[in-house]
C-alpha positions as CSV (number, residue, x, y, z in Angstrom):
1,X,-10.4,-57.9,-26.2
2,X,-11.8,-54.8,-28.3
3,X,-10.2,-54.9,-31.8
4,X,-8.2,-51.2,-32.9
5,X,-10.7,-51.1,-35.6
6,X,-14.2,-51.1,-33.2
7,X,-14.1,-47.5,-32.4
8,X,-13.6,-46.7,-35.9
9,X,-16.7,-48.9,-36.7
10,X,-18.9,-47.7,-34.2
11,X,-18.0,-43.6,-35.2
12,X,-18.8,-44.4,-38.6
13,X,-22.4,-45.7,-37.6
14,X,-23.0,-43.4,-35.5
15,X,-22.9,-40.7,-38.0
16,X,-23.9,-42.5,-40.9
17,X,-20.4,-42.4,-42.3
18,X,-19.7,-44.8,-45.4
19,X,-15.8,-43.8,-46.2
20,X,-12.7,-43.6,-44.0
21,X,-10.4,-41.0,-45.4
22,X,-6.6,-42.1,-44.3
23,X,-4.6,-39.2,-44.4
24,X,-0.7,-38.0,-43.8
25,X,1.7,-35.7,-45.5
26,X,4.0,-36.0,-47.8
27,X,8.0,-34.4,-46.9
28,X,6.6,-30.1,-47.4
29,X,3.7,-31.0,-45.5
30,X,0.9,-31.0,-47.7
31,X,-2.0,-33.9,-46.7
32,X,-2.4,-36.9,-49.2
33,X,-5.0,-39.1,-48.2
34,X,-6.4,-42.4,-49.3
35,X,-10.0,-42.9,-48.8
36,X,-11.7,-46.6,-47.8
37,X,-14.6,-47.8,-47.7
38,X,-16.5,-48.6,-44.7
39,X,-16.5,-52.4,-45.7
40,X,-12.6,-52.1,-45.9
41,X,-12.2,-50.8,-42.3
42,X,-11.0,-53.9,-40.3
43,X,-8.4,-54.6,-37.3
44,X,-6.2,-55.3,-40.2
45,X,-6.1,-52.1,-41.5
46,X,-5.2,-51.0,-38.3
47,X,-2.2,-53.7,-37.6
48,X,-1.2,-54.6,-41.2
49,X,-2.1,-51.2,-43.0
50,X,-2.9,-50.5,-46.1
51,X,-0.7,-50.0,-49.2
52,X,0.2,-47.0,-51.8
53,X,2.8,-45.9,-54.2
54,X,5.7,-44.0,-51.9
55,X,6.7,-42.6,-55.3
56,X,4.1,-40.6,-56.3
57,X,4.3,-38.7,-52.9
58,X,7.1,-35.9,-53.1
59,X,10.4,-36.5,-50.7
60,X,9.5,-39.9,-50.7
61,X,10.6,-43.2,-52.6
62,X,12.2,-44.0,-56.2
63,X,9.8,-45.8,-58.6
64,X,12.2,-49.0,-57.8
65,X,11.0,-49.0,-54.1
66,X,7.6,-47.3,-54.1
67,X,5.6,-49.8,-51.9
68,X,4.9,-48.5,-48.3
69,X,2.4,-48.9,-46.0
70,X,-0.5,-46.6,-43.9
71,X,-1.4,-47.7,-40.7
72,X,-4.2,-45.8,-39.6
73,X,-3.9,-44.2,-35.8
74,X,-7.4,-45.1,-34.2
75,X,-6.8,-42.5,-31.9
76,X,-6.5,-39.7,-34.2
77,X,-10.5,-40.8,-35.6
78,X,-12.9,-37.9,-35.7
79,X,-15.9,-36.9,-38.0
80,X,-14.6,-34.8,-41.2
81,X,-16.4,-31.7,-40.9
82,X,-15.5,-30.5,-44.0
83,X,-16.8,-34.0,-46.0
84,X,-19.9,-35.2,-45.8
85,X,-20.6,-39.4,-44.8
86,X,-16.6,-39.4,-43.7
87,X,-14.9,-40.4,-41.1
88,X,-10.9,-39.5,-41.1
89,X,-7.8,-40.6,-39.6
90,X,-4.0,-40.0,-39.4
91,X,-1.8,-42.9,-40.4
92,X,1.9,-43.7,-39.6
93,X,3.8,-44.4,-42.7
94,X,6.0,-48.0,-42.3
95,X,8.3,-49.8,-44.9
96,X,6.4,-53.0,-46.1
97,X,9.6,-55.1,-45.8
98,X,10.8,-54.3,-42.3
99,X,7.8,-53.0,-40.6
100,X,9.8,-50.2,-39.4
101,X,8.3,-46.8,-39.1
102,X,9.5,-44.6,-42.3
103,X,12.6,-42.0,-42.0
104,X,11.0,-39.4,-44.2
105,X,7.1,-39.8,-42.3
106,X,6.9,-36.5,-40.8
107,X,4.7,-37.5,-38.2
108,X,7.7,-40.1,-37.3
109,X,10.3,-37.4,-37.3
110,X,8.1,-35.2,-34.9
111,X,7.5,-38.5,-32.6
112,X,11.4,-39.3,-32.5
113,X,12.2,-35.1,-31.7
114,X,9.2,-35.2,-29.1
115,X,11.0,-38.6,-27.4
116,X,14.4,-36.9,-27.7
117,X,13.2,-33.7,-26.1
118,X,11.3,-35.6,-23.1
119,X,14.2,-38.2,-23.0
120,X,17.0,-35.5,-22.6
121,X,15.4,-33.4,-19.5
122,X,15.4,-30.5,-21.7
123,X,11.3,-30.8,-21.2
124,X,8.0,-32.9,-21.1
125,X,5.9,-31.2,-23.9
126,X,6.5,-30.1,-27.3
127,X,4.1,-28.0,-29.7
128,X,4.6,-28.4,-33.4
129,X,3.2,-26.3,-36.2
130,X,4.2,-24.9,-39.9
131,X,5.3,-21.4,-39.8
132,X,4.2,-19.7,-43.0
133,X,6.4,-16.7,-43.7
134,X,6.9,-14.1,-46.6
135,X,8.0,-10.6,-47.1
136,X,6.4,-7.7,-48.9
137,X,8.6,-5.3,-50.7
138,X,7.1,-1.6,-52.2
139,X,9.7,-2.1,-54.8
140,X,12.8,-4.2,-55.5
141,X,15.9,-4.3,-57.5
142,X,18.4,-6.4,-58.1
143,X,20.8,-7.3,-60.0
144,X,22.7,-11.1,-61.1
145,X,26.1,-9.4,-60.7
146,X,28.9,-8.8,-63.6
């Protein structure tokens, strides 16, 4: 049986790759990341994860329960264009104590809406993405009131 971890392995050889760049985001959305190296990239990581401070990441976790866990999705591996020698990879966000997938991971509230969505006939598929909206004014007056 192939571990989760060998297609991760064999990517990174491939293209000469010597980091693997974990990434998620944080409750607005923005990408945080934690970057391996390619000694570091085992079937562990992929079962267990790896740890990092939930309260340095915004929306997340007080400073009394900051430990959390990244557990890398092998099937979200792909060369990072963009970084040179990296492989990267999208991670589910899980509570160290219970295992349990995070509340706050927004990739865990997008897979719960998707189930919901499929589960309740309303439809198979869903498409996710930010919308970016702002307004541009010629002028504009206002006024804090009396």
């Amino acid at each position: 049986m192939a571990n989760e971890s060998d297609p991760v392995i064999e990517l990174m050889k491939e293209n000469g790759c010597d980091i693997l760049d974990i990434k998620f985001t944080d409750l607005p959305g923005t990408w945080q990341h934690v970057a391996v190296p390619k000694s570091e990239v085992t079937d562990d990581l992929f079962t267990k994860g790896t740890g990092f401070d939930g309260s340095s990441i915004r929306g997340f976790q007080s400073i009394e329960e900051s430990d959390m866990l990244l557990v890398p999705d092998a099937n979200t591996i792909a060369v990072d264009p963009f970084q040179d020698g990296t492989v990267t990879v999208i991670a589910d966000i899980r509570d160290p104590k219970t295992g349990k997938d995070y509340s706050r991971d927004p990739r865990n509230i997008a897979k719960k809406a998707a189930a919901h969505l499929k589960s309740s006939g309303v439809g198979d598929i869903s498409y996710w993405g930010p919308e970016v909206e702002f307004f541009i004014f010629d002028s504009i007056k206002f006024s804090y009131g009396a």
